[in-house]
Structure formats: C-alpha cells, structure tokens
KOLLUM-772673 format. One record per residue (C-alpha): x negated, y, z negated; residue in one letter; residue number from 1. Coordinates in steps of 0.25 Angstrom, whole numbers, plus 2048, in hexadecimal, padded with zeros to 3 digits. Layout:
<nodes>
X Y Z a NUM
...
</nodes>
This chain:
<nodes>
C5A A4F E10 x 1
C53 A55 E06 x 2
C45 A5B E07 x 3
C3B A5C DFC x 4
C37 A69 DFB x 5
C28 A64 DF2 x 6
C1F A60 DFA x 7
C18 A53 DF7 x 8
C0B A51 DEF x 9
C03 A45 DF8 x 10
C03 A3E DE8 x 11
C13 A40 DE8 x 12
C13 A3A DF7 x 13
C0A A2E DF5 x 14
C14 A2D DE8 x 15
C20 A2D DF2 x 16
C19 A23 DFA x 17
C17 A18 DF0 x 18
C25 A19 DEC x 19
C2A A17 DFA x 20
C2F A09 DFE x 21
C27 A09 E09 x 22
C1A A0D E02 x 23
C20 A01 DF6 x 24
C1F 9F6 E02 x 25
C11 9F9 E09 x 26
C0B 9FB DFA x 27
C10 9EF DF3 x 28
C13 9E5 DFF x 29
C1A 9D7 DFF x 30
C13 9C9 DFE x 31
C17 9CA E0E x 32
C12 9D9 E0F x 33
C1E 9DE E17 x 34
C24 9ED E15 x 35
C31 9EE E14 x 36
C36 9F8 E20 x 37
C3D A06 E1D x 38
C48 A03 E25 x 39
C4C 9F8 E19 x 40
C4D A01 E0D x 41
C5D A02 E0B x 42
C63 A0B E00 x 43
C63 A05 DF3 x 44
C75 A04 DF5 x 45
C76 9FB E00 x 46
C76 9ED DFC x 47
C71 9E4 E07 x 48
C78 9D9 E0B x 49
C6F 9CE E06 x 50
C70 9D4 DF9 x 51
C80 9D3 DF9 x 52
C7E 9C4 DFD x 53
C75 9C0 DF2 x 54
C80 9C8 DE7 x 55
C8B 9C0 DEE x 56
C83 9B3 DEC x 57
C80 9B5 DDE x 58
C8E 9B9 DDB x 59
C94 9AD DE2 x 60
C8A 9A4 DDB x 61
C8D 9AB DCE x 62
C9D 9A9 DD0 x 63
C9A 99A DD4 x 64
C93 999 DC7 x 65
C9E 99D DBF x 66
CA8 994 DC6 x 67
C9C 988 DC4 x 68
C9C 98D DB5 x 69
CAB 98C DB2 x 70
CAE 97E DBA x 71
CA4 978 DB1 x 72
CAB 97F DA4 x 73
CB9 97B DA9 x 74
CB3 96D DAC x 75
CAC 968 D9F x 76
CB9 970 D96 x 77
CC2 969 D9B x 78
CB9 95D D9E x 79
CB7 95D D8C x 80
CC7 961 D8C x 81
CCC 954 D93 x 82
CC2 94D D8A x 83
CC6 952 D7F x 84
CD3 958 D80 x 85
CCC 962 D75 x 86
CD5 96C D78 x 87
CE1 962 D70 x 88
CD6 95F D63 x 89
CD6 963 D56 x 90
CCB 96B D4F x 91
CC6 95D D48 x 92
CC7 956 D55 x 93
CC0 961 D5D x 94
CB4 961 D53 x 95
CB4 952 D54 x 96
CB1 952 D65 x 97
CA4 95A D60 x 98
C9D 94E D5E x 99
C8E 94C D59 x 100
C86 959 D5B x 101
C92 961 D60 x 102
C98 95E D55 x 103
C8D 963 D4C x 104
C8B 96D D54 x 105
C9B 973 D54 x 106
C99 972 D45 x 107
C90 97E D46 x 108
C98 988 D4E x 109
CA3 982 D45 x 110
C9C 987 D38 x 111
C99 995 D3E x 112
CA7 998 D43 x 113
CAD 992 D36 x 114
CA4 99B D2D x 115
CAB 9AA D28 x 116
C9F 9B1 D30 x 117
C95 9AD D3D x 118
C8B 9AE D33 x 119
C8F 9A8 D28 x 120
C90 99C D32 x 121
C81 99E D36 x 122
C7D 99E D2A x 123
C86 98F D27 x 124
C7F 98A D32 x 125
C70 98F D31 x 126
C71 989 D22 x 127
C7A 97C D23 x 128
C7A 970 D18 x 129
C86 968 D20 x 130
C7F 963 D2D x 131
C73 95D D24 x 132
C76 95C D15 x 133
C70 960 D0C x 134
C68 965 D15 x 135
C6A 977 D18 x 136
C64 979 D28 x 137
C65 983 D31 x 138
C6D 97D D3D x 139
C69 988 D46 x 140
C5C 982 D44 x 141
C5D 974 D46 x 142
C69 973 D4F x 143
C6B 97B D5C x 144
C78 983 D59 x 145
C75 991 D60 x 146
C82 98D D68 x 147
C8A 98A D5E x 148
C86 996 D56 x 149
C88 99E D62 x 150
C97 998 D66 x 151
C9B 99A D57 x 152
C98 9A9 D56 x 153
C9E 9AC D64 x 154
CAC 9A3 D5D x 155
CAD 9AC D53 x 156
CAC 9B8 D5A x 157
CB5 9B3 D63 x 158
CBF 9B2 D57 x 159
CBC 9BE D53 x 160
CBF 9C5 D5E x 161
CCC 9BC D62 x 162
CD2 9BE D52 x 163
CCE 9CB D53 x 164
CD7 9CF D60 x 165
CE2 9C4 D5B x 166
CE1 9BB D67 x 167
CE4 9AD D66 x 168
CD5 9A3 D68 x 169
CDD 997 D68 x 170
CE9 98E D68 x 171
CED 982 D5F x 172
CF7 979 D60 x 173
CFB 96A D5A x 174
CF8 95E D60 x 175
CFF 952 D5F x 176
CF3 946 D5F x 177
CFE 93B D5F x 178
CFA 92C D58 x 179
CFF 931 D49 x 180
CF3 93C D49 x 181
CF8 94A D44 x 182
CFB 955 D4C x 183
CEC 95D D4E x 184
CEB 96C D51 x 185
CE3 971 D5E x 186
CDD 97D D62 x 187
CDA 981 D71 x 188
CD2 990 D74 x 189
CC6 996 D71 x 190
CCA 999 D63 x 191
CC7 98B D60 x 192
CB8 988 D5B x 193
CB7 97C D61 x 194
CBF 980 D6E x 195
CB7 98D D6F x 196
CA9 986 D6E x 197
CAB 97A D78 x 198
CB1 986 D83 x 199
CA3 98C D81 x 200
C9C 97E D82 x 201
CA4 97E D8F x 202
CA4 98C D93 x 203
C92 98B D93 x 204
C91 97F D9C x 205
C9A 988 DA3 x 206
C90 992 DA5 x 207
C84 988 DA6 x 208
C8B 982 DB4 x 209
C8C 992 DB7 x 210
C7C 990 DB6 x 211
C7B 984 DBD x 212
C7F 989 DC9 x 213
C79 996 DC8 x 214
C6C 98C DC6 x 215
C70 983 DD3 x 216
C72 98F DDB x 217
C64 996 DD6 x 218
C5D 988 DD6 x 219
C62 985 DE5 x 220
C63 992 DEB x 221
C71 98F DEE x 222
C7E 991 DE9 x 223
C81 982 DEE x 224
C77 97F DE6 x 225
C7E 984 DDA x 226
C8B 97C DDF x 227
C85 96E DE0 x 228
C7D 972 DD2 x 229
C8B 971 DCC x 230
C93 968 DD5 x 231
C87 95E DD0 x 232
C89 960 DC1 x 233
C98 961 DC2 x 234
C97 953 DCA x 235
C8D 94D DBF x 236
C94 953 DB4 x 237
C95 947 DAB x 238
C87 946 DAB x 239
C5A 987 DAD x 240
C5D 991 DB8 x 241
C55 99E DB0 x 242
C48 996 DB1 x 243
C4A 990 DC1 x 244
C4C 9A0 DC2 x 245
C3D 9A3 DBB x 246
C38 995 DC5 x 247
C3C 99C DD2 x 248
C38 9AA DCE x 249
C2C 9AF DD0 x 250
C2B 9BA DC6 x 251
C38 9B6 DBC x 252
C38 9C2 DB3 x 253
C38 9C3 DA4 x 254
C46 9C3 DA5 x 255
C47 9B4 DAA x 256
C3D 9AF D9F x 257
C47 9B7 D95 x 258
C53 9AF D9A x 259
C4D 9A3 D9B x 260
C46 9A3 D8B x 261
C54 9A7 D88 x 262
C5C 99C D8F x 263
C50 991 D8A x 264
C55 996 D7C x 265
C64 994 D80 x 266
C61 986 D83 x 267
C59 982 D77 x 268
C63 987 D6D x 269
C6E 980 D6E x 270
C67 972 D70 x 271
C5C 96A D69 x 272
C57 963 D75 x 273
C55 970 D7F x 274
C47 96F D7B x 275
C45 961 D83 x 276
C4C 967 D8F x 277
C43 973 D8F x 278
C36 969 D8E x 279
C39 963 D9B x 280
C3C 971 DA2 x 281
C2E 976 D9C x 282
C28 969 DA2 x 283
C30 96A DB0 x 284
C2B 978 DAF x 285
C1E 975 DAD x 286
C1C 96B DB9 x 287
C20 974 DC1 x 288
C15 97E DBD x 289
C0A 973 DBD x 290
C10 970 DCC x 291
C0D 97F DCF x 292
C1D 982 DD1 x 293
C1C 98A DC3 x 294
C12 997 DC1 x 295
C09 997 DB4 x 296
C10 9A6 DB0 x 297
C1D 9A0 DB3 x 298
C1C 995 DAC x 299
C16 99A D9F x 300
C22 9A5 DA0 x 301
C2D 99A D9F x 302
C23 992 D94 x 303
C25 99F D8D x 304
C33 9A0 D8C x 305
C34 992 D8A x 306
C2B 995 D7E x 307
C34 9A2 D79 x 308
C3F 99B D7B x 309
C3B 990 D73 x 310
C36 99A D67 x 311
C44 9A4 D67 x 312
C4C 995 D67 x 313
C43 990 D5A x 314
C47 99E D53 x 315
C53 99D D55 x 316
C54 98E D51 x 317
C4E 990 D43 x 318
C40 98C D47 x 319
C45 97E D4C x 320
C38 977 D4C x 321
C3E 96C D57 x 322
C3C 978 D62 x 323
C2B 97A D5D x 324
C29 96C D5D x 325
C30 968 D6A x 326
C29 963 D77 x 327
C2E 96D D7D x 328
C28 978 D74 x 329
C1B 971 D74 x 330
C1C 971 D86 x 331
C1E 97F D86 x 332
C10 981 D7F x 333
C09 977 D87 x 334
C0D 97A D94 x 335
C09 989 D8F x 336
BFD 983 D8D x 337
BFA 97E D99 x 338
BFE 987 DA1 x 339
BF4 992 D99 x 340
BE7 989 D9D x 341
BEB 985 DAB x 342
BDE 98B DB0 x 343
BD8 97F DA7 x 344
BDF 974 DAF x 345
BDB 97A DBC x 346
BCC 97A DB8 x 347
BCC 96D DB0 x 348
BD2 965 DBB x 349
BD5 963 DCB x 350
BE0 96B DCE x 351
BEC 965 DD2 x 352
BF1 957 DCD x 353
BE9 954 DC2 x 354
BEC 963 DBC x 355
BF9 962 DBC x 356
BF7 953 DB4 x 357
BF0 959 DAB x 358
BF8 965 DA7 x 359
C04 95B DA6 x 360
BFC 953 D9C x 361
BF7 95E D94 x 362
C08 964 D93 x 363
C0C 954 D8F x 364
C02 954 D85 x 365
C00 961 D80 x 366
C11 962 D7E x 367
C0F 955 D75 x 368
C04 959 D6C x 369
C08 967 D69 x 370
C17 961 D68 x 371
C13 956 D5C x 372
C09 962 D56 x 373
C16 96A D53 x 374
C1F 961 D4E x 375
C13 95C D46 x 376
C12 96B D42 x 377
C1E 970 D3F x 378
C24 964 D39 x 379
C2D 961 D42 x 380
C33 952 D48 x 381
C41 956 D4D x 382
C3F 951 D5C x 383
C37 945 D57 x 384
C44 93C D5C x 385
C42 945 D6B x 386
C33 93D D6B x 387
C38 930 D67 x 388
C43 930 D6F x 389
C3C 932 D7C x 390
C32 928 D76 x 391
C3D 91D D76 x 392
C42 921 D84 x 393
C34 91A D89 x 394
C31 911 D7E x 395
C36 907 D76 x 396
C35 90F D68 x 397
C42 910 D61 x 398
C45 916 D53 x 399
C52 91C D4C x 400
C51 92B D52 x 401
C50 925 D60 x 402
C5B 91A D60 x 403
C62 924 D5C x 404
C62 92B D69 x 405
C5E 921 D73 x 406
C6B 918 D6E x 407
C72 923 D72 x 408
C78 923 D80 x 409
C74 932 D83 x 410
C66 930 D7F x 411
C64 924 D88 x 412
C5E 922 D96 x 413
C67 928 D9F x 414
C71 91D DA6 x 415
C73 91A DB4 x 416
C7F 91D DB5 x 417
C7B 92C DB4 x 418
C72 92A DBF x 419
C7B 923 DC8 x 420
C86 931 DC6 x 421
C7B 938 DCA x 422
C79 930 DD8 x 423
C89 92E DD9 x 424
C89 940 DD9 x 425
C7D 942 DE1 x 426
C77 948 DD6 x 427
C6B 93F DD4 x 428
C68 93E DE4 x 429
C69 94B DE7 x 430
C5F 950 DDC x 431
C55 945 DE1 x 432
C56 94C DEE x 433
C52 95A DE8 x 434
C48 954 DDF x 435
C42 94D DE8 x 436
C42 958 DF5 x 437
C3B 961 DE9 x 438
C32 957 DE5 x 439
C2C 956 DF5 x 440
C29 964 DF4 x 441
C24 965 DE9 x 442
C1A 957 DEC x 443
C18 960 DFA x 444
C13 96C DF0 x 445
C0A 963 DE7 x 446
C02 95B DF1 x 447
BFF 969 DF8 x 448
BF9 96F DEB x 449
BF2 964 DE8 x 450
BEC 963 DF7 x 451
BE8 972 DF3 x 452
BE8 973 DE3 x 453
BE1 981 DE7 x 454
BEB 989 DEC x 455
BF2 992 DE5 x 456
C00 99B DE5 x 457
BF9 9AA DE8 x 458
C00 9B6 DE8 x 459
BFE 9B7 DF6 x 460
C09 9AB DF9 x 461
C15 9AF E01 x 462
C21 9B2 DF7 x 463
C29 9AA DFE x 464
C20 99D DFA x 465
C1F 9A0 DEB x 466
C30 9A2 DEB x 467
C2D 995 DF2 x 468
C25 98E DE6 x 469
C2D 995 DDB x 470
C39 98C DE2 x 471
C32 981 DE4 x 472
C30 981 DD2 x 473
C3C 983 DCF x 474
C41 976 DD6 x 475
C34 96E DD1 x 476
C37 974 DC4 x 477
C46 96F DC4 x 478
C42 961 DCA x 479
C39 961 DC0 x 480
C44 963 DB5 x 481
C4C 95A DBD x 482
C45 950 DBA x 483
C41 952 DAA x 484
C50 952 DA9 x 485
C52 944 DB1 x 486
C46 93F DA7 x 487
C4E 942 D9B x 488
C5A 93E DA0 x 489
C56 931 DA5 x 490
C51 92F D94 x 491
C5B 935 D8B x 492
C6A 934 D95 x 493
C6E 941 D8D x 494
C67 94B D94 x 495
C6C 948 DA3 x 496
C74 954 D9F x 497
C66 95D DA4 x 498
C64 953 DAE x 499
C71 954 DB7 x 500
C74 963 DB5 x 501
C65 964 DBB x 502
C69 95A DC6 x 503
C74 963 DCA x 504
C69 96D DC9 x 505
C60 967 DD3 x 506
C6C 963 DDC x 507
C6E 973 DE0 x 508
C60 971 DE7 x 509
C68 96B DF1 x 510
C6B 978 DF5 x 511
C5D 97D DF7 x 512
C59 984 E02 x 513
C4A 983 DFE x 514
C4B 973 DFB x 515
C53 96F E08 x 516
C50 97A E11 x 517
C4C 96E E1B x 518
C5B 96B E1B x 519
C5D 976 E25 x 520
C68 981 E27 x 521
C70 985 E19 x 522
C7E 97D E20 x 523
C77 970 E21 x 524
C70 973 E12 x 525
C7E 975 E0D x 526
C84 96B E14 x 527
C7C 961 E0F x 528
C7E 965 E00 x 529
C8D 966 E03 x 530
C8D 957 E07 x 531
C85 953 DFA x 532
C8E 95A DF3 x 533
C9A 953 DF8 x 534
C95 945 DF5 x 535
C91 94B DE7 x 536
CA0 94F DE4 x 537
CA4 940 DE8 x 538
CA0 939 DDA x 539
CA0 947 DD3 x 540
CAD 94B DD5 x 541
CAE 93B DCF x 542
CA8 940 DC5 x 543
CAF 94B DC1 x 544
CBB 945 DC2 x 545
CBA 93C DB9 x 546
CB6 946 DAE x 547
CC0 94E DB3 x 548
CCB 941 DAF x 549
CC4 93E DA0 x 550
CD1 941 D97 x 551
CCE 93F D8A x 552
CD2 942 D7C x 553
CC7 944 D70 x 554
CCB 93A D63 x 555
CC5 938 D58 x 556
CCF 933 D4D x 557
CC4 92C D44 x 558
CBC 937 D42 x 559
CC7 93F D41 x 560
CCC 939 D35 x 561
CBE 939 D2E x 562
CBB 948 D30 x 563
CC8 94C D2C x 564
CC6 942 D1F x 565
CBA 947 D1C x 566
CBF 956 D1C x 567
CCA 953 D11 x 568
CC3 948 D09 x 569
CB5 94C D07 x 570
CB1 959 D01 x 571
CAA 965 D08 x 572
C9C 961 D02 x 573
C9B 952 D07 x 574
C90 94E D11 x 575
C93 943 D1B x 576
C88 93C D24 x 577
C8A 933 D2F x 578
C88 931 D3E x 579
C85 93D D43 x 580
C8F 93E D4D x 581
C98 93D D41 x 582
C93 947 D3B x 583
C94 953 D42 x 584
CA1 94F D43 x 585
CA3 950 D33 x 586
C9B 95C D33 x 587
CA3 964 D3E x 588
CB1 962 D38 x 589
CB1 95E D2B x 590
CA4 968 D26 x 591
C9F 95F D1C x 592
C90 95F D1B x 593
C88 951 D23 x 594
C7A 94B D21 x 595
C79 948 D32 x 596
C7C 94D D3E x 597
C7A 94D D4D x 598
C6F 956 D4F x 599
C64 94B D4E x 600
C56 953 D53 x 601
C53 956 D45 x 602
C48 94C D3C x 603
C50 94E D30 x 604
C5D 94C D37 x 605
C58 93F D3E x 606
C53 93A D30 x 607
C61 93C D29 x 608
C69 935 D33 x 609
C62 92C D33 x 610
C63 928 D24 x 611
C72 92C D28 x 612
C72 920 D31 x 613
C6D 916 D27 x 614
C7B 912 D24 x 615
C7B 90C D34 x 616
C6E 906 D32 x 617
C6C 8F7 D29 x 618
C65 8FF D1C x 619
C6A 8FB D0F x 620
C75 903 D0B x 621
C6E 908 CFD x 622
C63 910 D06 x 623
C6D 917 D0F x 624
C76 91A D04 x 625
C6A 921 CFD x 626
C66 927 D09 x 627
C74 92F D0C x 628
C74 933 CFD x 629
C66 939 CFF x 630
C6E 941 D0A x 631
C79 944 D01 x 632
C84 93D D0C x 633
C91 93B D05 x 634
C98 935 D0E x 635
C92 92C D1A x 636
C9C 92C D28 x 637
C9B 91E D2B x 638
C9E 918 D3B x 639
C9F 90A D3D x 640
C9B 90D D4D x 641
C8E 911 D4A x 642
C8B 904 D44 x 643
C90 8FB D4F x 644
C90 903 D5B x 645
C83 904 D64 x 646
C81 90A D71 x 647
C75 8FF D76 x 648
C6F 8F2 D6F x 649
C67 8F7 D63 x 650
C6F 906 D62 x 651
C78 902 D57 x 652
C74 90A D4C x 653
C71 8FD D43 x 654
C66 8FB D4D x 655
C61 907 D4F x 656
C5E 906 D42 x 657
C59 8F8 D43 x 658
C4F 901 D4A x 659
C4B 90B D3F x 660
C4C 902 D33 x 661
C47 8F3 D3A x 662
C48 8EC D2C x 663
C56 8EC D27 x 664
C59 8E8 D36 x 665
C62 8DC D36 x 666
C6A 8E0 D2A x 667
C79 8E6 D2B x 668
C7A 8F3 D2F x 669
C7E 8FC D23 x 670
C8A 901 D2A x 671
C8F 8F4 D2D x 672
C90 8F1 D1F x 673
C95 900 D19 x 674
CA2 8FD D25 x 675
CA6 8F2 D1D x 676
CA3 8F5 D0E x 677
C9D 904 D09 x 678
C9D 900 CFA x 679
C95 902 CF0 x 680
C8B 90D CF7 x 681
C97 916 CFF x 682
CA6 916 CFE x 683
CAF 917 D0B x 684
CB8 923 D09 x 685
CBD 926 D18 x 686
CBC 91C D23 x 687
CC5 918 D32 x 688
CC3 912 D3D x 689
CB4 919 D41 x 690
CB0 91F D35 x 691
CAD 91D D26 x 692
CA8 927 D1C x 693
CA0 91F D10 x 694
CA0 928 D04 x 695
C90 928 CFE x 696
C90 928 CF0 x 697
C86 933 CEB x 698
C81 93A CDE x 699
C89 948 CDF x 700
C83 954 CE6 x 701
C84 963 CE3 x 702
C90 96A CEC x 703
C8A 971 CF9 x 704
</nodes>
C-alpha cells in the first residue's frame, strides 16, 4: 500500500469527497432516494452476469435476423425466377419484363451505365429530351431515381474493379426457344445490368425483413415477438423502428433525431407517394400527443426532423415543388402551430374533450388552407388528381384523370377476398385482439383524465410509471397507424402493401409482457402464442405452397417484334407516342425519343397523354391528327385491346372518354375506325397480332 506522503488541504479533502461514489449518491440521489452500498462497486473488468445475458440476447437476435433477412431474399429470388425463368432471357426480353414505370425507370440506370463516364450519364439524365419531346427536364427532378442513380454508379465500379482484376462477372450461353424463333443469347451473373440490378432489388427486402424482425422484437419485448412478426408476413406474403425507439425513450438524443431525418429522406427519394404515407404517421403521431401519450418537446423534435428532412429531400430533388405544396408539408407547419399556442387552448376552453376537438379541427383546417395557398403560390397542381381521386372515393364525381385510376383494379376499394386471407391466416383476428386490448387501456386512461383533466405528469412521478406511459404511446401510436393504413387501404386496394406488413407488425404484440401480463407465468404466454401460430401455418403454409408451385415462363412475341422493328426501320431521331405502358417499353430498348410515359403525377404529363389518348376516344380524326403534330409524334403505337377491353361497365377507354368529351358521345370510337382503314391522315407501316404503328405525316423537323 502506498502512503501519501502530502498531507491534505481540507479544500483538497472536500474535493476528494465529491468525487467519491458514495459522496456522488447521497448528493445527487435517485427518483427513489436509495444509496447504492460500498459493498456493490465491482472493478471496472468484471462483467456481471446480467450483462453477459443481455449481449447473448442481442447477439442471438441479431443472428436470427440475418437468417430472417436471407429466407426472405432467397424466397422472392426465386419466387421472380420461377416466374420468369429470367435467368434463360435475352437482354430485349429482360427489359421487356420491366413493365410500366420499371421500365422507365430501368431506362435511367441503363443511360448511366451506357454512357463513356458516370458523369456524362448524370448529365444525360438531368437534361433529357427523349422521356418528353421536345421537351429538355431534369429527371432527377421530376422522377425519383436516387436508386437508380445509386445502383448504376455501384455497376460500374463493380466493372471496373471485376475488368480490372480479369475476373469473369457473367456467363452467356445460347438458348434454343423452340416454335421456329431464333436461337437467343443469355447472360447469368452480377455482370449483367439487369441481373445485377434485380439481386439488389432482392438483396433490400432482404435486409428490410432483417428490420422487421429487429422491429417485432423491439416492438414486443420478445424475441418471439420477432418470429411471429415474420412467420406473419411470410404466410400473407401475397398480399419505423427509429422513431418507436424516440416513442419509448425518454430523452432520445440527437443522435436518434439525426437518424430518423435521415432514414425520412431515404424514403422520400425513391418514391413520389412517400409524402401521403408520412401524413398519416404525422397525424397518428399527433393523436397521440393530443391523447397525452406524446410530450410537446417531443413532438416538436420529431416535427422538426420531419421538416429538415422534407427541406434536404427538396434540395436534392431540384426544388420539386409537389413536396411544398403537399398536405403533408402543410401538417407539419400546422401541427407546429398548434403545438406553440397550446397554452391558448387550455385557457380558451374546458380542458378535456372539447380541447382535444378543437385542436383537431384547427390541424384539418389549418392543413387545407395553407395547403391550396402554396399551390396557389408557387404555381403548382401536380397532386390535383390525389384530391380528386379521393373526392371520387366518396362521391359520385368522375372526370378523365380519376377513371383513369379508379378503373384500375389497384386503385379500387380493396376486395373481400383479401380480407377473407387475412381471417383464413389469423392475421386479421389476431390484430383485432391487440387493437382492441390497447384500445381498453387506453379508453381506462381517457375517462381517468377526463374525471380529473387537472392532474398532471410531475417530475415527482415514480420512473417506473413514465417508462409506463412512454410504452403505453408507442402502442397507441402504432394502433393509431394501424389504422390510417386500413383507411387507405380499404380506398385504393394498392396500398395493403403498408397494411399487412404493419399487421405482422401489431401481431408481435402477442408476445407482450406488458399487454398480456394477465395471462400468467411466461410458459402459459408462450404456449398460447405457440398454438396460435400453429393454426396460422395451416392456411399459410397453403399459401406458400402455392407460390412456391407458380412455373412460368415470360413471352412476349408481339412486342418483341415491334421493338425490334422499330430499331432497324425508323431512325435514331423519330419520336413515338402511345399507351404509356408501351412506351417505356420503346423507350427502354429501342432509345428513341417518346411524348408519354408512366410517370403520371405531373400537370403537363396528364395534359399530353391525355391528347395522346384522343386516338381511343370518338373525336374527329382531323383534331387528333393535329394534336400529335403539335407534339411532333411521328409514328403513333396503336393497340386494338385498349379499344375494346374494359375492366368494369363504363372503363372502356371509349367511355371514359364519353365522360370527358359528353358531346361526340354516341359516335364510333376513333380507334375502331383507324383498326380497319388509316388512310388518308396516317399510313400503317408495322402492325401483328397486338400491335400497329401508324405513320403521321408531318412538316419536316430539324435533326436533334
């Protein structure tokens, strides 16, 4: 032992004293005023054996997720494989399988990996004449193709390198298609373009199952939970764990604002519609707060990284003026708002009920006005069709731009035969059973504040009960969520696919300790979730099954023939129009410039296809002649399917014309007319069994 040989100043002691753990517990005491004992301080080495648990825990959970991850890659892969049989197609017929959107979309990686530099393929992009001629945009602007941009600059590194180091990126072989077709070449391996960007379309809902079951297992307090949060999305396969984290914690850090901003911006770029998914989170979010679940600090911190987020993602997109004038945008300011003169609410009426009415009615119509102010402002009537879309849903309005949608079976009420897969899994009822247990504690909380609207959360209150409460929010926040996300599936059938991945979601709640604590001892609680399970893999392994036995094989001669045709018998500079579908196609594989396309949230999009689609409506011929001249179209893609086919009574595209232009209804459709005689206004020059390409005859154009 060593002796100091100083004696002590009685400042130095009193120094030494407030250092002293013991000195550190009786001066700044816990909410339950308890010293920790002498006797408990343990070297700073030893590792105690609770500690060793929790690691082992998180490493299993951590290794679980991976497995989770890679079943759920190896499942859809060869789930598009068996499909598809992409693995034995040709280039032309691989771009083919990328319809609509994809297929525009692909074009875009395509151009960048095709250019002599990354940037050179930027700059192709960010000033493009072929996706709207004659039109120059910025499709980093109007479309969301960070992915893409992000896919093509990783390809041609990984080219580099593999070229660099001689290594071989793929195999090509002939394959025989039989029926009198020529013999095609196929390429297999990561050196492939379109290979290499479906395994990493495969290879990220990989990682997002990794997620979900982290989420399940963080959600439910369980690593069961995790399980049944993927056994349930595996068995409904055919059908936002930073911000839970800043729910339950009680001071989340900087660090956890900075991941959410940053995972909001990953969500926004890639997709157009991420802004009406964020709304009804804002919105769930904001119940919650007006319930008392939420904090006013808390709150506004997530409303402020909402707001950053949505500010780095309009830099980035070019000033996109749909982000600015979007409900969501405007919610974020209103809720702000609100939030910043709460003490007003309070004073101006009773607290309780009535408060919480109010402050809901001041967010609806606050979010409204300021919404059509900016769009008033800035110019701007991109999600016009997003307003009169839902306006339809309830009403019987109808014009061009919604039939187009609602005549769609995606964008209509979602069937009962979806409903019915979810009773047949156990999905639905068991989600019922958590809903409905959260909703009874919840009511229990509400009709004790409002029997007391005075008392308040001090900082007197035991930990124990505001870990409590931030529990309680965040499954009042997800039921919350839950529900938003049943609303809009029930309207527009396409976006189930947030429904039933937040269903498997809820289901991990079955695991709760906190939620079913009245079950009893942790063997009954598992026993009972191990049951439900079992009659959940009855019909889902049904299900599975029968993915699992879809062998197809992708054909599509017609349009085969038509894009080859139109690569050796039109020049580089002619511009096509069309259906849209169509038309990424041409685009995509042939490179010629088009006047339409999938993408159809933009005005002046919406306003060219639609004098595009005059040619299926009952116009006289002369008008829609003049109209694709105006557009410089040289040769119009013509489809006999869209003039009969129709999905409903009234969804045939004569009709839904007959909607838009009510007085030439009752005359023969245009397209009718042009599939038995073009002349004298267009001259067929290609047609087969689906397609026929009239030729319009124009003044002559200077060369692009």
């Amino acid at each position: 032992m060593v002796v100091k040989s100083k004696r002590q100043s009685a400042k130095e002691q009193a120094a030494e004293r407030e250092k002293s753990p013991a000195t550190l517990g009786r001066g700044r005491r816990g909410r339950e005023g308890r010293t920790p004992p002498q006797s408990s301080m343990k070297p700073a080495t030893t590792t105690s054996f609770p500690a060793l648990i929790l690691r082992s825990s998180i490493s299993t959970a951590v290794i679980l997720a991976i497995v989770a991850g890679f079943l759920h890659w190896y499942h859809l892969f060869h789930l598009f494989e068996n499909d598809r049989h992409f693995s034995h197609m040709s280039t032309l017929e691989k771009e083919m399988a990328f319809r609509t959107e994809m297929g525009l979309y692909y074009s875009y990686f395509k151009t960048i990996i095709e250019a002599p530099s990354f940037m050179k393929g930027l700059n192709l992009i960010m000033n493009d004449r072929l996706t709207e001629y004659p039109l120059v945009i910025n499709t980093l602007k109007r479309f969301n193709l960070y992915p893409e941009v992000v896919l093509a600059s990783w390809f041609r590194v990984y080219s580099a390198v593999m070229d660099f180091f001689k290594i071989p990126t793929k195999m090509c072989w002939s394959i025989n298609r039989g029926e009198g077709l020529e013999p095609v070449e196929s390429c297999e391996g990561m050196g492939d373009p379109a290979y290499f960007y479906i395994m990493f379309v495969f290879l990220l809902n990989g990682v997002m199952m990794s997620l979900f079951y982290i989420y399940g297992t963080y959600l439910s307090g369980s690593r069961l939970g995790g399980t049944v949060t993927v056994l349930c999305f595996f068995f409904n396969h055919g059908e936002m764990l930073l911000l839970t984290y800043i729910l339950r914690s009680r001071n989340p850090g900087r660090n956890a604002a900075l991941a959410l901003c940053v995972s909001n911006v990953m969500f926004m770029l890639p997709w157009q519609f991420a802004q009406f998914v964020l709304l009804t989170q804002v919105a769930s979010l904001f119940v919650s707060y007006i319930l008392g679940y939420l904090s006013p600090d808390k709150m506004q911190t997530v409303l402020t990284t909402h707001m950053v987020s949505l500010g780095v993602c309009f830099v980035l997109m070019f000033g996109n003026s749909m982000l600015l004038t979007s409900f969501y945008a405007s919610s974020l300011v209103s809720i702000w708002g609100i939030i910043s003169v709460r003490g007003w609410f309070v004073k101006t009426f009773r607290p309780g009920l009535l408060t919480w009415v109010m402050q809901c009615v001041a967010w609806v119509v606050i979010t409204v006005i300021l919404k059509f102010l900016l769009a008033l402002v800035l110019g701007a009537s991109d999600d016009a069709h997003i307003s009169s879309l839902i306006k339809s849903k309830f009403t019987s309005y109808k014009d061009f731009d919604t039939m187009m949608y609602t005549c769609a079976a995606e964008f209509d009420f979602m069937e009962m035969e979806t409903v019915m897969r979810y009773v047949k899994t156990l999905l639905l009822p068991v989600n019922l059973l958590v809903v409905g247990v959260i909703s009874g504690r919840t009511l229990k909380d509400i009709v004790s504040y409002l029997r007391n609207p005075k008392h308040t959360e001090t900082e007197n209150d035991h930990s124990s009960e505001q870990s409590e409460k931030l529990v309680k929010g965040v499954m009042v926040y997800h039921s919350l969520q839950l529900l938003a996300f049943a609303v809009l599936a029930v309207l527009i059938m396409r976006l189930k696919l947030f429904l039933t991945p937040h269903m498997c979601l809820m289901a991990s709640l079955l695991c709760s300790k906190q939620l079913f604590s009245w079950i009893g001892e942790k063997w009954k609680h598992h026993t009972l979730v191990f049951a439900l399970l079992s009659i959940m893999a009855f019909h889902g392994m049904a299900n599975l099954q029968s993915q699992w036995s879809i062998m197809g094989e992708f054909s599509n001669l017609p349009q085969e023939d038509l894009l080859e045709w139109i690569k050796e018998n039109t020049p580089q500079e002619a511009v096509f129009a069309g259906a849209m579908p169509t038309m990424a196609s041409v685009k995509l594989s042939t490179g010629r410039a088009i006047v339409n396309h999938p993408h159809y949230e933009d005005a002046g999009l919406r306003e060219r296809t639609k004098l595009v689609y005059a040619m299926y409506s009952r116009k006289p011929v002369e008008e829609v002649k003049r109209n694709l001249i105006n557009l410089q179209v040289d040769y119009f893609i013509l489809e006999d399917s869209w003039c009969t086919r129709r999905s409903r009574p009234g969804c045939s595209m004569p009709e839904i014309w007959d909607v838009e232009d009510p007085q030439n209804s009752g005359k023969i459709p245009l397209c009718s007319l042009m599939s038995r005689e073009t002349r004298p206004h267009f001259s067929t020059v290609f047609h087969n069994s689906v397609y026929k390409v009239l030729r319009v005859s124009r003044p002559p154009r200077h060369s692009r």
